[in-house]
C-alpha positions as CSV (number, residue, x, y, z in Angstrom):
1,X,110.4,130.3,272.2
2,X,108.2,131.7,269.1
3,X,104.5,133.4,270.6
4,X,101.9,133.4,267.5
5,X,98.5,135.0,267.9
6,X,94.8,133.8,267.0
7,X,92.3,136.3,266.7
8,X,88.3,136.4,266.5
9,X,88.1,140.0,265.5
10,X,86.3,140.5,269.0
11,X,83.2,143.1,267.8
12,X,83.5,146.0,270.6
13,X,80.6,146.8,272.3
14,X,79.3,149.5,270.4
15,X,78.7,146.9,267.4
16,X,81.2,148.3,265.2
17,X,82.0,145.3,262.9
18,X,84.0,147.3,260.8
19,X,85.4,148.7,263.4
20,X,86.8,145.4,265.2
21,X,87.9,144.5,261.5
22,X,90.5,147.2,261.6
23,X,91.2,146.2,265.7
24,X,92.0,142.9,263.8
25,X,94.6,144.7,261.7
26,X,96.0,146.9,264.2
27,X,96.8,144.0,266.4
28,X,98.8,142.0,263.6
29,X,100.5,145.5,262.9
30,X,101.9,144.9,266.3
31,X,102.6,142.0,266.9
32,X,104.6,142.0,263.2
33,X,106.5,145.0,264.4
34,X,107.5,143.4,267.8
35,X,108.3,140.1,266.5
36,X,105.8,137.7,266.6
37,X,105.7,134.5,264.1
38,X,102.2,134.1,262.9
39,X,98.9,136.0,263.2
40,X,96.0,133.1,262.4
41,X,92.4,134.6,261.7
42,X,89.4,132.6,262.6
43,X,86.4,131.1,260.4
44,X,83.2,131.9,263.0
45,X,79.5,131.6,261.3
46,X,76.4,133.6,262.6
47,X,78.1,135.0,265.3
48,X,77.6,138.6,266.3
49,X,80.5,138.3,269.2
50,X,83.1,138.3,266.4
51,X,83.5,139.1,263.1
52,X,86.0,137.0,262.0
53,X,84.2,134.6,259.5
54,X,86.2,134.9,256.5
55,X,89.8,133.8,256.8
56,X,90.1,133.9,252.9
57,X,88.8,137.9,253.0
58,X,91.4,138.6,256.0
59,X,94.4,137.0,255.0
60,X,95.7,139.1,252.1
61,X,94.1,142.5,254.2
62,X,96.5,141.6,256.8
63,X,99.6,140.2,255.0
64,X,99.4,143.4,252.5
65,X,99.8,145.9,255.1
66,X,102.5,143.9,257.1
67,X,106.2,142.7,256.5
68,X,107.6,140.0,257.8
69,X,104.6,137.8,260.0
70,X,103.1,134.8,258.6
71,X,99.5,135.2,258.3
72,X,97.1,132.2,258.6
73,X,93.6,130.8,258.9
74,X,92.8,129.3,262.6
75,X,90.7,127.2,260.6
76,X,89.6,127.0,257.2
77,X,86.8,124.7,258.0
78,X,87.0,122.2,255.5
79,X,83.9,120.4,256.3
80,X,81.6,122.8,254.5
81,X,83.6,123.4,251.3
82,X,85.4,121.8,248.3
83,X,89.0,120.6,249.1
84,X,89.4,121.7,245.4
85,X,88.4,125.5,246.4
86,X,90.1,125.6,249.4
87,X,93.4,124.4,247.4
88,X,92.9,127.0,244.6
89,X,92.4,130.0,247.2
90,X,95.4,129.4,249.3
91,X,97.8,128.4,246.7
92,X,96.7,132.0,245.3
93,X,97.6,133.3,248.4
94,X,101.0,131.9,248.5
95,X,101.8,133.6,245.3
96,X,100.4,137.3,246.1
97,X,102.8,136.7,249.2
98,X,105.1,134.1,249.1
99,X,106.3,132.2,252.0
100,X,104.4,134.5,254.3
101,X,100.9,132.1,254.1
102,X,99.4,129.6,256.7
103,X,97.3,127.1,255.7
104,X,95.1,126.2,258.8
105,X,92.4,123.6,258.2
106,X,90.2,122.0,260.9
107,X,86.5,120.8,261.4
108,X,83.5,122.2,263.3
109,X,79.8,122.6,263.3
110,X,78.1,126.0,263.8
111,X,74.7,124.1,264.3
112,X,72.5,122.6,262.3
113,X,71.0,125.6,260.9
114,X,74.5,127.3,259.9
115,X,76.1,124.1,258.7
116,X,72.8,123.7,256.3
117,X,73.5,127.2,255.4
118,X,76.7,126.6,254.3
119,X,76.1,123.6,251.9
120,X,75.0,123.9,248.6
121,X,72.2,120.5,248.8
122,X,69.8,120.9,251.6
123,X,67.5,118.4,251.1
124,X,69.4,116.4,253.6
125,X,71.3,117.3,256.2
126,X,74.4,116.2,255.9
127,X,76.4,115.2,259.1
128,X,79.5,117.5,259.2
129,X,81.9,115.2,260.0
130,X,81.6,111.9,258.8
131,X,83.8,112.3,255.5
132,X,86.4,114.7,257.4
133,X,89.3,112.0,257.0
134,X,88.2,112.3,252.9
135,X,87.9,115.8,252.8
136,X,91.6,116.4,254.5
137,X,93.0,113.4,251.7
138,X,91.8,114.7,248.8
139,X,93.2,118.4,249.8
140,X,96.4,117.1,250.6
141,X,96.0,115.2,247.0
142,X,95.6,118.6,245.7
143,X,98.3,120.7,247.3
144,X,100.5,118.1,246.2
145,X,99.7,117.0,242.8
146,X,99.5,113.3,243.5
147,X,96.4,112.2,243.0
148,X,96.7,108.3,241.3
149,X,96.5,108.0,237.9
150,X,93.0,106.4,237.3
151,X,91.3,109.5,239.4
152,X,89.7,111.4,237.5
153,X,91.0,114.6,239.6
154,X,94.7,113.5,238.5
155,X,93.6,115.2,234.9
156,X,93.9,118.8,236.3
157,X,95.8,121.0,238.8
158,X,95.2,123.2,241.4
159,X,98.4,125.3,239.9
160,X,100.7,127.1,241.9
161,X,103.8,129.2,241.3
162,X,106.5,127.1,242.7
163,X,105.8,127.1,246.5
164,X,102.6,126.1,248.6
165,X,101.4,127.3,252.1
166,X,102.3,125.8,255.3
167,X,99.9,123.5,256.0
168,X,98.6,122.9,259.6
169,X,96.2,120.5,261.1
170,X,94.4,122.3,263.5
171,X,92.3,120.8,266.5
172,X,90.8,120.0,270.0
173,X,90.0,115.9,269.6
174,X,91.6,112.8,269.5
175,X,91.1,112.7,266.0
176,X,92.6,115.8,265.0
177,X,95.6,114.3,266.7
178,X,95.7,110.8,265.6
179,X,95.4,112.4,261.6
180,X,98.2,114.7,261.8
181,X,100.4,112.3,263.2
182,X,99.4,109.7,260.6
183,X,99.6,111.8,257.7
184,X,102.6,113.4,258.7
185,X,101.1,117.2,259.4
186,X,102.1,120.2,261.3
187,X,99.7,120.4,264.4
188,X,98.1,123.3,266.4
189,X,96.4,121.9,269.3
190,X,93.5,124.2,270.8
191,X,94.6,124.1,274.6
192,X,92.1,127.0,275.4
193,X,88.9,124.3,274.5
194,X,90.1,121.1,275.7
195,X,93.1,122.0,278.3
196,X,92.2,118.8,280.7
197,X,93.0,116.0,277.7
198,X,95.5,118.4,276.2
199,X,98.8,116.7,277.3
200,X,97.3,113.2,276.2
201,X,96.7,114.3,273.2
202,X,99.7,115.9,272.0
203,X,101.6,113.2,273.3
204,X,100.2,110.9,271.1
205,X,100.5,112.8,268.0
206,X,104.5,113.1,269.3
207,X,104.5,109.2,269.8
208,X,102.9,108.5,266.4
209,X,104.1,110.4,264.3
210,X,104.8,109.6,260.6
211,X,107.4,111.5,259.0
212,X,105.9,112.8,255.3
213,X,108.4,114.0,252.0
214,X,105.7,115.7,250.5
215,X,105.8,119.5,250.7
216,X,102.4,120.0,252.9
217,X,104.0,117.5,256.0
218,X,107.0,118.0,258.0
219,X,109.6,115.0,258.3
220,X,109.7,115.9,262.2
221,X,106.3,116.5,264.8
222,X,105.5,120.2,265.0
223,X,102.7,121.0,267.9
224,X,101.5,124.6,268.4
225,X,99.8,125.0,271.9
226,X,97.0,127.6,271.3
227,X,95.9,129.3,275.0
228,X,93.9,131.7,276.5
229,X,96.6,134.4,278.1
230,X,95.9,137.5,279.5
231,X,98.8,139.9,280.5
232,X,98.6,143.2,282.6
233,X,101.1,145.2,284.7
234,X,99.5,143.6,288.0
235,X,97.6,140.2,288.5
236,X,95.0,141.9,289.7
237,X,94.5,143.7,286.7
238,X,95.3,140.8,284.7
239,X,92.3,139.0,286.5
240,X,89.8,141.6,285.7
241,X,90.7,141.4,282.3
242,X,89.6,137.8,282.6
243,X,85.7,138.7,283.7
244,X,83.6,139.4,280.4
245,X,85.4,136.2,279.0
246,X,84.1,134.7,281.9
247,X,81.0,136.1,281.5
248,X,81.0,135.3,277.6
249,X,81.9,131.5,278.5
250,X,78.8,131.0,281.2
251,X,76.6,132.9,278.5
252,X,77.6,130.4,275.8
253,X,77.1,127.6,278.4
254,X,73.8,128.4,279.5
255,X,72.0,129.9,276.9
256,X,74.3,128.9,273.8
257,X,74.7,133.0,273.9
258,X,77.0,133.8,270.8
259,X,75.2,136.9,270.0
260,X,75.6,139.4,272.9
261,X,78.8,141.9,272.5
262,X,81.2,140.9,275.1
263,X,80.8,143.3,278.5
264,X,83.2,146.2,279.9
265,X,85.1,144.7,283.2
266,X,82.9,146.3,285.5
267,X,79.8,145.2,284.1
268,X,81.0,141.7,283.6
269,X,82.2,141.5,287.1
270,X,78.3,142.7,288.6
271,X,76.8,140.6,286.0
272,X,79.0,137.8,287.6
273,X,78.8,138.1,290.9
274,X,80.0,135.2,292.7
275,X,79.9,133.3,289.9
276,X,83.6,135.3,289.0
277,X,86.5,132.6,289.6
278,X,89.5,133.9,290.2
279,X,92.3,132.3,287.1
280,X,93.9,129.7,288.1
281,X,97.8,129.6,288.8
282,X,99.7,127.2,287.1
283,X,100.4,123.8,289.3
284,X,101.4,121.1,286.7
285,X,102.1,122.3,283.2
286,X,100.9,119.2,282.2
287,X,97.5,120.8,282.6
288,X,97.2,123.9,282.1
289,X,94.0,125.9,283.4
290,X,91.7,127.2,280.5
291,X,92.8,130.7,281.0
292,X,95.9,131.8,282.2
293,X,96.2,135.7,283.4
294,X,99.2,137.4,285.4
295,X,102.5,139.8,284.9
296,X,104.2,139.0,281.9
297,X,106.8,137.8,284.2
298,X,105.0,135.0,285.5
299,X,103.5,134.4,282.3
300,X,106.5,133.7,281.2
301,X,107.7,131.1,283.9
302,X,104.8,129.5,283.2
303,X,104.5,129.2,279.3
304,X,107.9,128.1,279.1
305,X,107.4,125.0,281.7
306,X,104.2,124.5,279.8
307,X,106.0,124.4,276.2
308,X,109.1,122.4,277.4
309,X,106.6,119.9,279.1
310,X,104.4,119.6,275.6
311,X,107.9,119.7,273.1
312,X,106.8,123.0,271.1
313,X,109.0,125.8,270.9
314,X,105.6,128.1,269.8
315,X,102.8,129.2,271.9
316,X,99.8,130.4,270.6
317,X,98.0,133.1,272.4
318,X,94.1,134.1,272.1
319,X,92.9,137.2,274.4
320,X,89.0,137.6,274.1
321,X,88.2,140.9,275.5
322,X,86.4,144.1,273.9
323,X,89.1,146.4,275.2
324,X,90.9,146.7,272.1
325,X,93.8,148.8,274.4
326,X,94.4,146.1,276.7
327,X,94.6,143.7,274.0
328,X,97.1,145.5,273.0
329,X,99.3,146.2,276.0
330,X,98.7,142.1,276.8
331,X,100.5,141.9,274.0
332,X,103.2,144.3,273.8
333,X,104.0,143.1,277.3
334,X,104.2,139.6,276.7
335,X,106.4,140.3,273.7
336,X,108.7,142.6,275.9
337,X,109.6,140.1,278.6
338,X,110.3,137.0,276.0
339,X,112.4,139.5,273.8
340,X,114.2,140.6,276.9
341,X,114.2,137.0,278.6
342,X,115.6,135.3,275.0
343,X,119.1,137.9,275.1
């Protein structure tokens, strides 16, 4: 089985953003030396948890000081730009580093304010989401060169050098399902936000799926799980890694906090309380528990039932913490036990 990383570009808690910029690259260095397949960056607005707002920015950083890993947007949000752009910037991607670019598109609102802020009309507020099905057509049209003859966009090209990005549909919904498998598109499902419809869901994009010649779809379903996984030495430690995610997630739920730096363990835990729940162990893999934190052993019982269960051979890991070193070892660990397991 194939482990991918997504990454926020966690900011540590001294505010460094430039700092958790080069965290970002240090991790992908990693994970490229020991093996991973992709390294996805993410597309976050107004956030002072995270820095990572500009896939477009951190894509070539990465890919130019790495060799082999694919490096990807976890999303693009397509929603607040021109399919047009988004076609031209990742095609020139593609051709400073061929056949090592993701293209990662998905939908989501920042707020009212933010998604205002990132149109170019603001006289009315546009609802985010109501042309997404258009939006993801017309980029496809693009990649693909094959728009009909009597639309007008059929008269130029978003030009590319001979190959184009992988394309992936990425999501949490119903819908984000239902499109990929109708328009015949690589899917990354985002387990970690929506882990109790997950199964469901991916199921149906299995069940319905269309199989697609054109070179942004796939003739055969491809799902990527996307999880929250933390990794230590000893559960226990693994657990405490868990509290100032946990402490993050009730912030965001009761104050819609995405502004304060994530806590150290030990302040997380006080900050918690009782309120800290210890993770979850895995029962049905059908439904996995929003975080899932343990030895890389067991973590590797457990994401193999989940993937087998789900028909991906790729799992996705996100680890949202602000100690950059554990990150790390979470990951070198997980990567040591699959290389080791996979012999």
């Amino acid at each position: 089985m194939k482990l991918s990383v997504l990454d926020l570009s966690i900011v540590p808690k001294n505010g460094d953003r430039h700092k958790s910029l080069m965290n970002s690259l240090e991790l992908a260095q990693q994970a490229d030396a020991l093996g991973f397949s992709r390294f996805w960056v993410a597309e976050h607005h107004a956030a002072g948890t995270g820095a990572g707002r500009t896939p477009e920015v951190m894509i070539p950083f990465i890919a130019a000081q790495t060799k082999n890993i694919k490096v990807g947007s976890g999303a693009v949000l397509l929603n607040h730009y021109s399919p047009f752009k988004v076609a031209e910037t990742f095609n020139s991607l593609e051709e400073l580093f061929p056949k090592r670019i993701d293209m990662g598109i998905g939908r989501a609102t920042g707020g009212q304010i933010v998604d205002m802020a990132l149109q170019r009309h603001r006289s009315v507020y546009r609802q985010n989401i109501n042309d997404s099905a258009d939006q993801l057509i017309e980029l496809l049209h693009w990649m693909n060169q094959d728009f009909d003859a009597e639309n007008p966009f059929s008269e130029i090209k978003s030009h590319h050098n001979g190959t184009t990005p992988e394309f992936w549909l990425l999501g949490s919904s119903p819908w984000s399902s239902n499109a990929a498998a109708e328009l015949g598109l690589r899917y990354a499902f985002a387990g970690f936000i929506n882990p109790t419809m997950s199964y469901g869901i991916a199921q149906h994009y299995h069940q319905n799926f269309k199989p697609i010649a054109h070179e942004s779809g796939s003739r055969k379903p491809q799902l990527m799980l996307a999880l929250n996984v933390f990794a230590a030495e000893t559960e226990k430690e693994a657990h405490r890694m868990t509290a100032p995610f946990q402490l993050f997630e009730h912030r965001l739920r009761t104050k819609a906090d995405t502004q304060s730096l994530l806590e150290d363990e030990d302040t997380a835990l006080e900050l918690l309380g009782d309120r800290f729940k210890k993770p979850e162990e895995l029962i049905d893999p059908k439904q996995p528990p929003k975080v899932l934190a343990s030895t890389p052993e067991k973590l590797y019982g457990w994401l193999t039932q989940i993937a087998e269960v789900y028909g991906t051979d790729e799992i996705m890991l996100q680890t949202i913490t602000g100690n950059h070193e554990a990150r790390l070892k979470s990951q070198k660990l997980l990567a040591e036990v699959f290389l080791k397991k996979g012999k």
